[in-house]
MARRO-241304 format. One line per 3 residues: number of its first residue (from 0); their letters; for each residue x, y, z of N, C-alpha, C. Coordinates in pm, 1 decimal. Example, Ala and Ser with C-alpha at 12.3 -4.5 7.8 and 13.67 -1.06 7.14 Angstrom:
<sites>
0> as> 1319.0/-569.0/780.0/1230.0/-450.0/780.0/1320.0/-330.0/780.0  1285.0/-225.0/708.0/1367.0/-106.0/714.0/1290.0/3.0/787.0
</sites>
This chain:
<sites>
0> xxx> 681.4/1283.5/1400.7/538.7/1273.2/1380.2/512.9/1161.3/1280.1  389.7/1089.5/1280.6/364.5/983.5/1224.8/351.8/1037.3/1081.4  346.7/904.8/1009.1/298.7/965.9/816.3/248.3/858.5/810.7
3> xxx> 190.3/868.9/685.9/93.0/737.9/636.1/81.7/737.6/515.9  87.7/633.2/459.4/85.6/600.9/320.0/-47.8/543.8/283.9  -132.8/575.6/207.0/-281.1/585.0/169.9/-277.8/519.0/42.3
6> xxx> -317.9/392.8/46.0/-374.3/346.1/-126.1/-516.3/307.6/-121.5  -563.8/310.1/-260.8/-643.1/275.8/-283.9/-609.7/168.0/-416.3  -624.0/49.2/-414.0/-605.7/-54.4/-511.8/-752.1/-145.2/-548.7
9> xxx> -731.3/-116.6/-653.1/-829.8/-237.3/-713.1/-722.0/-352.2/-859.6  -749.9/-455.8/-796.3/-677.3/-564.6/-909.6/-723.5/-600.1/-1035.8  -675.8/-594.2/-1136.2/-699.4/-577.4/-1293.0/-647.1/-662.2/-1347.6
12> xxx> -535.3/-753.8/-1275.1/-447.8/-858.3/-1411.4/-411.8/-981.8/-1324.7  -310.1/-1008.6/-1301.4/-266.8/-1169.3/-1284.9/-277.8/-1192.2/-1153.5  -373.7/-1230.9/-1098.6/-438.1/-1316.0/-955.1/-287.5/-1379.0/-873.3
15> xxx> -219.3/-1462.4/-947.7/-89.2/-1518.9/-912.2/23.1/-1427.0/-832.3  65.7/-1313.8/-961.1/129.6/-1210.8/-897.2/69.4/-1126.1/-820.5  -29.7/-1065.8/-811.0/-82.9/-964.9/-697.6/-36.3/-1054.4/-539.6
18> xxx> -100.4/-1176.2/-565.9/-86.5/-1267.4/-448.4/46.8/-1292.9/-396.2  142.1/-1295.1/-505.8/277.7/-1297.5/-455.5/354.9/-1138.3/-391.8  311.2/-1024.2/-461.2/375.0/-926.3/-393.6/279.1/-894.3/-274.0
21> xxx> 123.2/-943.5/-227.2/59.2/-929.3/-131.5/192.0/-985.7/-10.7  218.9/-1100.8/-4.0/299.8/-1196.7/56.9/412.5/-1174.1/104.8  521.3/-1067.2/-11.5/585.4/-1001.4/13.5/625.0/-835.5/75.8
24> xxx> 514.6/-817.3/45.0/545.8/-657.1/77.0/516.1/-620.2/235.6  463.8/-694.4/327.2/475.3/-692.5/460.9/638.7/-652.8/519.6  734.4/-759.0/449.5/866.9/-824.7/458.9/976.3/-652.2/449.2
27> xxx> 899.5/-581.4/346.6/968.1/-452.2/285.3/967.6/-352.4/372.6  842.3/-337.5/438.0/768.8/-250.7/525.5/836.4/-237.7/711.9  872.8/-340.2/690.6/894.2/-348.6/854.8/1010.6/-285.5/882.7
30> xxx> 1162.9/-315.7/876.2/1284.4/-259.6/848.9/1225.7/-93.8/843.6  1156.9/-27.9/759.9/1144.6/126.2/822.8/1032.8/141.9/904.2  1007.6/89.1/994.8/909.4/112.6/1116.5/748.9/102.3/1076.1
33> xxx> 695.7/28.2/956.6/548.5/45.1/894.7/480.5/-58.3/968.5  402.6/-4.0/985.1/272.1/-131.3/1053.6/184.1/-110.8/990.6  89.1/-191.1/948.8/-35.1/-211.7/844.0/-116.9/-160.8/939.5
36> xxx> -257.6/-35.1/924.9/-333.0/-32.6/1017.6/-474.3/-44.8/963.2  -471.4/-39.6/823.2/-596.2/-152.8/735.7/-521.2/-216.8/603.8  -629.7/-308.3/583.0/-586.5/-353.2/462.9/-702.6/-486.7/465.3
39> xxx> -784.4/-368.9/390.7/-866.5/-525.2/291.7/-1031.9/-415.5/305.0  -1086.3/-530.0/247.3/-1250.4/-483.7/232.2/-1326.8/-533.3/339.7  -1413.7/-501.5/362.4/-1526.4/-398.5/280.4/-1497.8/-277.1/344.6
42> xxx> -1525.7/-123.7/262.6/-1528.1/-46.4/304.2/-1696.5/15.6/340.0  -1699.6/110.8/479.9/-1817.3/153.1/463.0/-1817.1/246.3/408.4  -1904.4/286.4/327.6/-1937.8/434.1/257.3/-2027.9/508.1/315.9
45> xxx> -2007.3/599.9/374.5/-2076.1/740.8/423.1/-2153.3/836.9/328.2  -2033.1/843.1/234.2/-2110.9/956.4/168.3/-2031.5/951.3/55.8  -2100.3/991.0/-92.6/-2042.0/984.7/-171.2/-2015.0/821.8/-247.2
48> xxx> -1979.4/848.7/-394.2/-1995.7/698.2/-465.2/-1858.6/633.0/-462.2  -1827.9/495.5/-404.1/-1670.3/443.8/-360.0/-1701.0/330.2/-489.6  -1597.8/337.2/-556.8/-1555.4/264.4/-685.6/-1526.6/129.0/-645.4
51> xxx> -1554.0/85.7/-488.6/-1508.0/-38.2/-459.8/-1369.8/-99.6/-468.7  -1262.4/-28.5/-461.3/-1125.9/-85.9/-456.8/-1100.6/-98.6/-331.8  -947.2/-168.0/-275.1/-947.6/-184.4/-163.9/-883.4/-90.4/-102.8
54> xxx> -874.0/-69.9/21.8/-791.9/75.2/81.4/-719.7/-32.0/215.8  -584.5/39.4/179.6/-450.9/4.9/218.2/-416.9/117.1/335.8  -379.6/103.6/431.3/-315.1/228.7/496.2/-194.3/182.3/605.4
57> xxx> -63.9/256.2/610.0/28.0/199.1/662.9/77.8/307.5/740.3  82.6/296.2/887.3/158.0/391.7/936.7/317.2/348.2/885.8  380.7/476.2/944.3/532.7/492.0/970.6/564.4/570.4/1066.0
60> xxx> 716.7/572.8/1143.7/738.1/700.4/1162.9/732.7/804.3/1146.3  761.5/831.0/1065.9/761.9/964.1/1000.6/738.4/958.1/829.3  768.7/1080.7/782.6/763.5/1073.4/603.7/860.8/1032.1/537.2
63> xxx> 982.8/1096.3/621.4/1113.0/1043.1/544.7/1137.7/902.1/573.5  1057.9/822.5/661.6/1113.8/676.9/659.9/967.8/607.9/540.0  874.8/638.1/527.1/783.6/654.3/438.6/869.9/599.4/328.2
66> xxx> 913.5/744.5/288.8/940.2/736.5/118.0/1102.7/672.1/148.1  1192.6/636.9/197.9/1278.6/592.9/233.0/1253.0/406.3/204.0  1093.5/394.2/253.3/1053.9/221.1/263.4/1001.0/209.0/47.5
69> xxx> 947.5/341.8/-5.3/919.4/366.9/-98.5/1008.0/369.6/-179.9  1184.3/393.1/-224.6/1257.2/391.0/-241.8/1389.3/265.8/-256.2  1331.5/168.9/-113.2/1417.5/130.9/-119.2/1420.7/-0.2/-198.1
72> xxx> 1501.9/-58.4/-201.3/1573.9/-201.4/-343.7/1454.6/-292.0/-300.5  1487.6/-320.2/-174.8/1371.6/-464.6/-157.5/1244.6/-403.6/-189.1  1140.2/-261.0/-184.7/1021.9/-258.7/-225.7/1047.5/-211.4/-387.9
75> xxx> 1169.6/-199.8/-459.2/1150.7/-148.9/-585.4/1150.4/-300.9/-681.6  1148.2/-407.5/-603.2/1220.5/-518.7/-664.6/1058.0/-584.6/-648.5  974.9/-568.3/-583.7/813.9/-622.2/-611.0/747.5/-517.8/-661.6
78> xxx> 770.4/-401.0/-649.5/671.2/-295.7/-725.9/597.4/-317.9/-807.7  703.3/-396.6/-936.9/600.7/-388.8/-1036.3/477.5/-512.7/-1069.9  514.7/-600.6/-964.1/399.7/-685.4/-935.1/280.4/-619.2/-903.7
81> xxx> 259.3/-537.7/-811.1/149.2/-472.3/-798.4/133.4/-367.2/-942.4  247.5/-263.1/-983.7/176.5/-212.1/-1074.8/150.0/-223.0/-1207.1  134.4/-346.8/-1269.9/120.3/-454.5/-1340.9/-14.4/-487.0/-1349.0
84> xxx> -53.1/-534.3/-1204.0/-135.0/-610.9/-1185.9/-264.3/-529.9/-1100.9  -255.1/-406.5/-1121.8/-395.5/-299.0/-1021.0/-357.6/-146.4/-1115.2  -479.7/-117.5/-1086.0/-516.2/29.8/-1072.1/-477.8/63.4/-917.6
87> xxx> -419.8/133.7/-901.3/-368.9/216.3/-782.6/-378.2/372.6/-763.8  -415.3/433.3/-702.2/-363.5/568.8/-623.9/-293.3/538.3/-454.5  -182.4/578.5/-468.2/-65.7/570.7/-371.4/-59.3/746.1/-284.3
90> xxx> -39.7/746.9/-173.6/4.9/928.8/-108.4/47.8/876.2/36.7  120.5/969.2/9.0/195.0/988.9/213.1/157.1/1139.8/250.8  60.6/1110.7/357.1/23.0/1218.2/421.0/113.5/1220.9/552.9
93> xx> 153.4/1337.8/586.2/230.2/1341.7/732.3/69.0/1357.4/866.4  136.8/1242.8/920.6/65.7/1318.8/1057.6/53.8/1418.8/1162.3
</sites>
């Protein structure tokens, strides 16, 4: 069954690096089966007040290849470009 990894990011610090692990983290993702199925703005709002960050969402196979792509060297080795450089909330919901 599918899983999905859910962020919500808004950028707070160095324009340079966000842009560089943007660039990279496609590269991390693929090797465990992730396909980007949003990523970027604008969001519509329905209901309720949206803080305006951007929302990220990535399928996978499953959860364990999820946190497996979450885990592994090549995404632990840009991580902290993004968490450096954003406010984030990160989750893997199973499908």
């Amino acid at each position: 069954m599918s899983a999905y990894l859910i962020a919500t990011v808004r950028a707070t610090g160095n324009a340079e690096e966000l842009a560089e692990y943007r660039r990279r983290v496609g590269a991390t993702i693929e090797p465990y089966g992730g396909r980007y199925l949003a990523r970027g703005e604008p969001v519509a709002v329905l209901e309720g007040e949206w803080d305006g960050a951007q929302v990220v969402v990535v399928e996978f196979p499953d959860v364990a290849a999820a946190r497996a792509w979450n885990d592994s060297a090549a995404y632990r080795e840009i991580a902290p470009l993004r968490a450096r450089n954003t406010l984030s909330v990160r989750v893997i919901v199973d499908g």
